[in-house]
C-alpha positions in Angstrom: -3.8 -3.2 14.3 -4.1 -6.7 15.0 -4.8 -10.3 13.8 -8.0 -10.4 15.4 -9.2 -7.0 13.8 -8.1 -8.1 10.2 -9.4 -11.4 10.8 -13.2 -9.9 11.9 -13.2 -7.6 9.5 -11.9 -9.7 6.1 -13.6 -8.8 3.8 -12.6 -5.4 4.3 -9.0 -6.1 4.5 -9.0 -8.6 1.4 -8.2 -5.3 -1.2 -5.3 -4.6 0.7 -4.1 -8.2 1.0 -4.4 -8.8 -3.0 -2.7 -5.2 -3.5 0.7 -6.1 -1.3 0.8 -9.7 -2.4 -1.5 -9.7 -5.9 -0.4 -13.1 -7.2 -2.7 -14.2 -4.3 -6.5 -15.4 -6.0 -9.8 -14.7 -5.0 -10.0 -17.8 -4.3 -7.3 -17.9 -1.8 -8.4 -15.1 -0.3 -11.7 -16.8 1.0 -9.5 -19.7 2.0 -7.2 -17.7 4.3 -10.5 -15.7 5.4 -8.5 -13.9 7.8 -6.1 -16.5 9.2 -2.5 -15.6 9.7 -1.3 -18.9 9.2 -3.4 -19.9 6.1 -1.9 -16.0 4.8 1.8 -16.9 5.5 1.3 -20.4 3.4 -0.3 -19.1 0.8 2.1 -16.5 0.2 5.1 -19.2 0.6 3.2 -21.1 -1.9 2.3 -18.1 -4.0 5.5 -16.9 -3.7 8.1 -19.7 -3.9 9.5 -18.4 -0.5 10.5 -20.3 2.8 8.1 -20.0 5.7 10.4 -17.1 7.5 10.7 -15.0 4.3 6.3 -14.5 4.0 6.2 -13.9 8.0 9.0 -11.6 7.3 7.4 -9.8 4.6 3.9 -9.9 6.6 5.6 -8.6 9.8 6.9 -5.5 7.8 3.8 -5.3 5.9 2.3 -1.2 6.5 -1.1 -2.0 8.0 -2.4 1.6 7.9 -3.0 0.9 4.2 -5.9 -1.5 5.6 -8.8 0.4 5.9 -11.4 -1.2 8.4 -14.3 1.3 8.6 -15.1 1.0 4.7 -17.4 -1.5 3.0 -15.6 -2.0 -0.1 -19.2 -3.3 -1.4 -20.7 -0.4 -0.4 -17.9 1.4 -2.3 -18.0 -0.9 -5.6 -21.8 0.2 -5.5 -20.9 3.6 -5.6 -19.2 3.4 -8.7 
């Protein structure tokens, strides 16, 4: 998976984003809205971490938990 797939399909890959790093808001979740660079500083920020630490983390971050075909409004719906 890609930058490019996360990025078109954010809002799906938000849950998953706040799960791995959940000191991340809401807030700058619709700021990042899919950017790899705005993820990476908020994280730092977030985080208290230098630059190469969040891409370090992001690069070994397990993207099959990302889930693409769902709607998670669809889902929250459901329940």
């Amino acid at each position: 998976m890609n930058w490019d797939q996360i990025e078109g399909k954010w809002k799906q890959a938000k849950g998953a984003v706040k799960q791995q790093w959940g000191k991340l808001t809401d807030d700058d979740l619709d700021v990042i809205n899919g950017k790899q660079d705005q993820l990476l500083g908020k994280i730092q920020e977030r985080y208290g971490i230098t630059r190469e630490e969040a891409q370090k983390q992001l690069d070994s971050w397990d993207f099959s938990k990302v889930s693409l075909d769902r709607d998670p409004m669809r889902d929250r719906k459901a329940s």
